[in-house]
ZADO-1210 file (C-alpha; in nm, 4 decimals, padded with zeros to 6 digits):
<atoms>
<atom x="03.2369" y="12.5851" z="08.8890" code="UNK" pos="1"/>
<atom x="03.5477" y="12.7677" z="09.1066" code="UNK" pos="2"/>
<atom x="03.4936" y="12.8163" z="09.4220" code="UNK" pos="3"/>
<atom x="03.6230" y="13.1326" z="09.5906" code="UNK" pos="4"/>
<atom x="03.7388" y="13.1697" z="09.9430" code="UNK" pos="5"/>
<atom x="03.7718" y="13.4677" z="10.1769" code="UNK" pos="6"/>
<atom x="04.0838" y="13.5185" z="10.3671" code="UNK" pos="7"/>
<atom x="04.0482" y="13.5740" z="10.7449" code="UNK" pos="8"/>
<atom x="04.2583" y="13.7816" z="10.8931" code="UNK" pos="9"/>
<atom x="04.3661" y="13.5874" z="11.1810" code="UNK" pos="10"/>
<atom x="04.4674" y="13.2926" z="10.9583" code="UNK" pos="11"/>
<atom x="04.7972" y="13.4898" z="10.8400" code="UNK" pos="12"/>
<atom x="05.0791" y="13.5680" z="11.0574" code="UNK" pos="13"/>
<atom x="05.1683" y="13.9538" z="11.0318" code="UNK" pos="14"/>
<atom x="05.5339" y="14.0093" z="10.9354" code="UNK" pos="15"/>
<atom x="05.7174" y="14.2485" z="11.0357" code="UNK" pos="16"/>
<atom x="05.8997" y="14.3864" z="10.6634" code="UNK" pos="17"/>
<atom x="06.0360" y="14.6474" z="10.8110" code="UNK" pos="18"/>
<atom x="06.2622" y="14.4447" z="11.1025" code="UNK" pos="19"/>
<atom x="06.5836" y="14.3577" z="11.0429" code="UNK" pos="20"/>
<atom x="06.6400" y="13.9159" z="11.0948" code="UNK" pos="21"/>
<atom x="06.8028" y="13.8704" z="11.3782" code="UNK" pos="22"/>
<atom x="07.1150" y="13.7110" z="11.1690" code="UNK" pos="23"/>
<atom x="07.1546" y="14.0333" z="11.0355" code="UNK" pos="24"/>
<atom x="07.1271" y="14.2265" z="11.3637" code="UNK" pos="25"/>
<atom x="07.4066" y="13.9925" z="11.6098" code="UNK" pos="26"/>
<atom x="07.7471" y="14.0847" z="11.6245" code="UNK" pos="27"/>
<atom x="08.0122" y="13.9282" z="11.4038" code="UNK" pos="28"/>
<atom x="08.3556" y="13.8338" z="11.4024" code="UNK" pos="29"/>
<atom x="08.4277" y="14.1637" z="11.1725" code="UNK" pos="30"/>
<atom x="08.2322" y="14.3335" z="11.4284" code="UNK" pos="31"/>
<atom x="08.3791" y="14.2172" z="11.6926" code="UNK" pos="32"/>
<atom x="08.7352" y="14.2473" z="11.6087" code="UNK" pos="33"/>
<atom x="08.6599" y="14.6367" z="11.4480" code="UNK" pos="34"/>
<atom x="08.5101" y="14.7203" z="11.7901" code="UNK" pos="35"/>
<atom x="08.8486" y="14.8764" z="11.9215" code="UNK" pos="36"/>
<atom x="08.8611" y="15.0702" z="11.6198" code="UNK" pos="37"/>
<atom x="08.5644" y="15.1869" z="11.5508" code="UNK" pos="38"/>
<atom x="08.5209" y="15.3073" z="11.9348" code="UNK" pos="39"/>
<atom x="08.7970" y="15.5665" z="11.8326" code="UNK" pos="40"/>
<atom x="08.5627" y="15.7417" z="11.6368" code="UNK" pos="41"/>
<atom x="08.5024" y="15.9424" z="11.9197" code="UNK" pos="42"/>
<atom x="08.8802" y="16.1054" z="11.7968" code="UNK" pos="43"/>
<atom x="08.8736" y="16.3859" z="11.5587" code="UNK" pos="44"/>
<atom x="09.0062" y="16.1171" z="11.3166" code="UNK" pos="45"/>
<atom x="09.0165" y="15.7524" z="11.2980" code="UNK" pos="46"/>
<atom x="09.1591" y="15.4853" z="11.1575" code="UNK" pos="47"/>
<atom x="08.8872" y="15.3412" z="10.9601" code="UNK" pos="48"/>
<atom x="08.8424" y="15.6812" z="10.8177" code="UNK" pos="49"/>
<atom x="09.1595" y="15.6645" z="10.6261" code="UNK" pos="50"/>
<atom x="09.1154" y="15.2982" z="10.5091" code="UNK" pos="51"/>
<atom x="08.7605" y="15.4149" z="10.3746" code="UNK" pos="52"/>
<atom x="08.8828" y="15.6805" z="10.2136" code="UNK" pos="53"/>
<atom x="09.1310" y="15.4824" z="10.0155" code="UNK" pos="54"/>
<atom x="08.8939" y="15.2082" z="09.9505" code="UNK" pos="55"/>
<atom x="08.6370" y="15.4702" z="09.8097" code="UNK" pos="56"/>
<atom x="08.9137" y="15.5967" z="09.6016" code="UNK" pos="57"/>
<atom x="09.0354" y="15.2717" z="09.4523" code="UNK" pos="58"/>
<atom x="08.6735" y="15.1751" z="09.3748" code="UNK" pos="59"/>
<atom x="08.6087" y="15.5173" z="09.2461" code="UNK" pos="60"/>
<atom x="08.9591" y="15.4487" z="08.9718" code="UNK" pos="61"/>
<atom x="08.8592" y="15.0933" z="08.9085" code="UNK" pos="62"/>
<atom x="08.5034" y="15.1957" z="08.8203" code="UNK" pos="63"/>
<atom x="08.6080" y="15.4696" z="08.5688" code="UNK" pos="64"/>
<atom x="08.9210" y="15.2835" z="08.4378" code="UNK" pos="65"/>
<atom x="08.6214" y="15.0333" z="08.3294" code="UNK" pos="66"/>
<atom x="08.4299" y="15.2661" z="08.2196" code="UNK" pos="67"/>
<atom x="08.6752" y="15.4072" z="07.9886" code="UNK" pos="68"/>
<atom x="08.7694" y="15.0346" z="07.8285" code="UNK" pos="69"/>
<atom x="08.4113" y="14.9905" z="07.8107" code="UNK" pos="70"/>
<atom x="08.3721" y="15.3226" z="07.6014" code="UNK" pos="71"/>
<atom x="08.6832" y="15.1827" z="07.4103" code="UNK" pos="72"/>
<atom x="08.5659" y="14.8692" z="07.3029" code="UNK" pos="73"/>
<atom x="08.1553" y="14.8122" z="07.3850" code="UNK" pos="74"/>
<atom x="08.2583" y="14.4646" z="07.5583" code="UNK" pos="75"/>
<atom x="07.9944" y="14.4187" z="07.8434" code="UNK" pos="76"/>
<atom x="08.2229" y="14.2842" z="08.0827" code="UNK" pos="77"/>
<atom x="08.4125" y="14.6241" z="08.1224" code="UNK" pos="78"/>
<atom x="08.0376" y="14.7855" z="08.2055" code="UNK" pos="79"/>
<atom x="07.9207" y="14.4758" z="08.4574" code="UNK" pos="80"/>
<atom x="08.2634" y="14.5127" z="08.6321" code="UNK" pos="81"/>
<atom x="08.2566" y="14.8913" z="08.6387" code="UNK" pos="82"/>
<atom x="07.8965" y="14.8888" z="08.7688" code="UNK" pos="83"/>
<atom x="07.9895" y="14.6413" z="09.0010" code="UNK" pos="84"/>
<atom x="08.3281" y="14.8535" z="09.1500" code="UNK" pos="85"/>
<atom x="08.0354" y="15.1790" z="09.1883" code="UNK" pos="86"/>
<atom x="07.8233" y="14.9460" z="09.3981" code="UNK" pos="87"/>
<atom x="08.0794" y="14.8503" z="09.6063" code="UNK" pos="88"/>
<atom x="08.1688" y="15.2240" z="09.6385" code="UNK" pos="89"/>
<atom x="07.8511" y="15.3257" z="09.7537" code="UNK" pos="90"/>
<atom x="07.8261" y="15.0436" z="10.0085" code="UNK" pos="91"/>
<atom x="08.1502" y="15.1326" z="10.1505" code="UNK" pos="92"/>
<atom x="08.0213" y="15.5142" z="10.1241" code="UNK" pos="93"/>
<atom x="07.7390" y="15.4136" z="10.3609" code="UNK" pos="94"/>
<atom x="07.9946" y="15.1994" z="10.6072" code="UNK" pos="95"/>
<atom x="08.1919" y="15.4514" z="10.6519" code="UNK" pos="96"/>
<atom x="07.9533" y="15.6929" z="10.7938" code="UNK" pos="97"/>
<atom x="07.9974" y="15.4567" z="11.0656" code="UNK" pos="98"/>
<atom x="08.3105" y="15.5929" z="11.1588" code="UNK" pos="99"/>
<atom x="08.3541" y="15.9371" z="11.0277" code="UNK" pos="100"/>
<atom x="08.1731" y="16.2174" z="10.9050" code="UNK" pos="101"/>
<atom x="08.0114" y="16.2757" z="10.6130" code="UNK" pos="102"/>
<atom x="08.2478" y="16.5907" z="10.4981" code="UNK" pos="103"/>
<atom x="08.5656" y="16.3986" z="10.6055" code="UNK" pos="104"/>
<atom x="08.5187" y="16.1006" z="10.4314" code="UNK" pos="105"/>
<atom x="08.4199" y="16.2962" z="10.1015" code="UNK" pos="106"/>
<atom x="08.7168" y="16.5587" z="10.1056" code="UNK" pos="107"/>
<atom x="08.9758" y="16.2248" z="10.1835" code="UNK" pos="108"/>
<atom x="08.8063" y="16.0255" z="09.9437" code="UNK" pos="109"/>
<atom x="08.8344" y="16.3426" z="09.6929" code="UNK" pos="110"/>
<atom x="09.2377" y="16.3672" z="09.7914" code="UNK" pos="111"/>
<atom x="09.3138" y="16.0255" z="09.7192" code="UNK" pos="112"/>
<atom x="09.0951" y="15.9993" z="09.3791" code="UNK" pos="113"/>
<atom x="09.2876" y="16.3254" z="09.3044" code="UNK" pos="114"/>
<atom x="09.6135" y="16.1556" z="09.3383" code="UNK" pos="115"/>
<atom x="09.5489" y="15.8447" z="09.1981" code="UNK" pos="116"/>
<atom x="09.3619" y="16.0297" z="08.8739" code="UNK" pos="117"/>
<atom x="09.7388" y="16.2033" z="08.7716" code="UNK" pos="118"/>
<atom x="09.9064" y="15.8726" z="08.8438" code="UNK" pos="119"/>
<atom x="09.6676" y="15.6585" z="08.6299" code="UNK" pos="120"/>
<atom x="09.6630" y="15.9504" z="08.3612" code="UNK" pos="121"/>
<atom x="10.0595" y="15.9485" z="08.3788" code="UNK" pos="122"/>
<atom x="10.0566" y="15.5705" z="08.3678" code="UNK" pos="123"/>
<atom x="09.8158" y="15.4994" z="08.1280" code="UNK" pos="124"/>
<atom x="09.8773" y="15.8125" z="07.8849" code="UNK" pos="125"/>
<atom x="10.1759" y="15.9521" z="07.9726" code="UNK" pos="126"/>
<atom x="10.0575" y="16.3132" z="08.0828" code="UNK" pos="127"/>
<atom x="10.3450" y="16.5688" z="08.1372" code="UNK" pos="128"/>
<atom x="10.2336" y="16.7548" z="08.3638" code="UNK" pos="129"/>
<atom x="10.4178" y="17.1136" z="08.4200" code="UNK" pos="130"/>
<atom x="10.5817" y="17.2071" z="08.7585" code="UNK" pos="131"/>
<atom x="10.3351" y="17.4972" z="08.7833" code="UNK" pos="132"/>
<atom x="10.0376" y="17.2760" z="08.8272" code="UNK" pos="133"/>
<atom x="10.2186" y="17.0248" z="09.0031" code="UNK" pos="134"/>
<atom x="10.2524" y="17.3109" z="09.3064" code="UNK" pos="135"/>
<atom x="09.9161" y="17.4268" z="09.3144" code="UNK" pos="136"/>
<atom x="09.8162" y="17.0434" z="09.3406" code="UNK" pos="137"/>
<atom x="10.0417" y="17.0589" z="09.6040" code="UNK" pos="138"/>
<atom x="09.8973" y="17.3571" z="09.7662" code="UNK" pos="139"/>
<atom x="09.5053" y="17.2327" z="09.7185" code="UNK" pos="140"/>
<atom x="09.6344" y="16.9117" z="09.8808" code="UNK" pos="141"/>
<atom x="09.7842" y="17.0850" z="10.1857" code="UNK" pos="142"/>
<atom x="09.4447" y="17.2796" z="10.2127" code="UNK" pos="143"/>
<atom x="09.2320" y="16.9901" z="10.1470" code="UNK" pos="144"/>
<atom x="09.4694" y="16.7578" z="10.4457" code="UNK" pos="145"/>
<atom x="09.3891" y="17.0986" z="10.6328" code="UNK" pos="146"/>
<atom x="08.9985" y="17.0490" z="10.6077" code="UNK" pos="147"/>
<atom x="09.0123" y="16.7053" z="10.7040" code="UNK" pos="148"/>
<atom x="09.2281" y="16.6997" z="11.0117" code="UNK" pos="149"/>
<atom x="09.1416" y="17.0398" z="11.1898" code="UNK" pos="150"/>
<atom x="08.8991" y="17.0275" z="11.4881" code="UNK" pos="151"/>
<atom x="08.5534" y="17.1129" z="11.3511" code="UNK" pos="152"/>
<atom x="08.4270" y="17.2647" z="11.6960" code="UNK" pos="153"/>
<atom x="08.0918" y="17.2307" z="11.8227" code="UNK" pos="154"/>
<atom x="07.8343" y="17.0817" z="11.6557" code="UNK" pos="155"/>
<atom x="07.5053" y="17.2094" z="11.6581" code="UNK" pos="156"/>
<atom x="07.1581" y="17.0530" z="11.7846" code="UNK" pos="157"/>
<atom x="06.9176" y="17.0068" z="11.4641" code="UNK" pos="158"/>
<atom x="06.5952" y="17.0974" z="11.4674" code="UNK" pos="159"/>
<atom x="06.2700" y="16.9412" z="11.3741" code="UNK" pos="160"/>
<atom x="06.0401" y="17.1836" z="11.1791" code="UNK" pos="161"/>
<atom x="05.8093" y="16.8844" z="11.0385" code="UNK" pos="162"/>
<atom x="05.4284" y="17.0036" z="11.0509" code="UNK" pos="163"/>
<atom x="05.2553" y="16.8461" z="11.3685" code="UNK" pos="164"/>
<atom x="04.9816" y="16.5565" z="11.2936" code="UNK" pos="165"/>
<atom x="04.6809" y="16.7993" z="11.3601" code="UNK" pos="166"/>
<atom x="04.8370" y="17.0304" z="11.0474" code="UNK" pos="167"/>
<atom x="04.6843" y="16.9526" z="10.6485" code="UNK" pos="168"/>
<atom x="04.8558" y="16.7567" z="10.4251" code="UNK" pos="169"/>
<atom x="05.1248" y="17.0473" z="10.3065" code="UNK" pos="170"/>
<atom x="05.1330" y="17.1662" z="10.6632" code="UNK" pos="171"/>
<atom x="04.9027" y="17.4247" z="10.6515" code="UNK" pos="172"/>
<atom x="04.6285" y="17.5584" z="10.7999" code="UNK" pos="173"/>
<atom x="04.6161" y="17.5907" z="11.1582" code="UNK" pos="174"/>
<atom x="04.8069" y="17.3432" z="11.2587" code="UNK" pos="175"/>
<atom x="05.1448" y="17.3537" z="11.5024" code="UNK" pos="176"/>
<atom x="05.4923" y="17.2983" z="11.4239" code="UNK" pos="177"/>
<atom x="05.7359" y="17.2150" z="11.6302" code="UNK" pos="178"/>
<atom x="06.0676" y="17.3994" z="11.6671" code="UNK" pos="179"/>
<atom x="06.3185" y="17.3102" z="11.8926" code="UNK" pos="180"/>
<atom x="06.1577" y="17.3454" z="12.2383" code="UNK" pos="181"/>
<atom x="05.8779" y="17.6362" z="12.1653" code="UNK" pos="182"/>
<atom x="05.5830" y="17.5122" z="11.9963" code="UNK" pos="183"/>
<atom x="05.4070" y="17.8358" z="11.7183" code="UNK" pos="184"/>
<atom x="05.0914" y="17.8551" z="11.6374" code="UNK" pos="185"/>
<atom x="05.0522" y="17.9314" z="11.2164" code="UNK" pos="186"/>
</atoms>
């Protein structure tokens, strides 16, 4: 005959799953020696801006030029690597939010995956392509350079418009929401 116990609920330790461990948290020698760099973020553009960019567009190529062989020949190791290069690209993605912002780091990223798309399709298939198009590349990528190094100007405080506790579950019904400093009743 089993016997069955109850749990009490002092006898477990509550965890924290939402905390970081603290080896994950303390600075590093990365950290450390990024610090001077990463402070500069408070520029219009930084240094570790650029190198993202690049990095997202190299993992970008590497992931579709596996992609492509892997759509050539079916071997798995073409889609593990590609899958692998588009996880890395999404981590560095993430990073780099760190140091830039969100529309600068897409629009370089975009440049460079640009450029390195016509020199991997000239490589790889030997694309002509026609002086005409060459010039509006040109042109997009003076814009596009443009967009990424202008000032941006001020940025704007956002504003919470999340229903208050004492509102229903969509919101509704009499509750209060909270926008920017005035509170309205619904």
């Amino acid at each position: 005959m089993a016997i069955y116990t109850t749990l009490d609920a002092t006898s477990a330790p509550v965890a924290d799953v939402f905390r970081l461990p603290a080896a994950l948290t303390e600075p590093t020698v990365a950290s450390a020696l990024a610090e001077p760099i990463v402070a500069s973020k408070s520029l219009e553009f930084s240094p570790m801006a650029l190198a993202a960019m690049a990095a997202l567009a190299g993992l970008d190529l590497i992931g579709s030029y596996c992609a492509m062989r892997y759509m050539d020949n079916g071997h798995h190791l073409w889609w593990s690597a590609g899958a692998i290069a588009f996880l890395g690209l999404f981590a560095v993605y993430a990073a780099s939010l760190q140091w830039a912002e969100l529309g600068t780091v897409t629009l370089g990223w975009i440049v460079f995956l640009q450029v390195g798309v016509l020199v991997m399709d000239k490589m790889a298939n030997g694309v002509v392509v026609p002086a005409g198009k060459w010039a509006a590349m040109a042109v997009i990528f003076v814009l596009m350079t443009y967009m990424i190094l202008a000032p941006n100007g001020k940025t704007t405080k956002s504003v919470s418009i999340a229903p208050s506790p004492s509102a229903g579950p969509s919101g509704a019904a009499g509750g209060t929401a909270v926008i920017g400093e005035r509170t309205a009743n619904r």
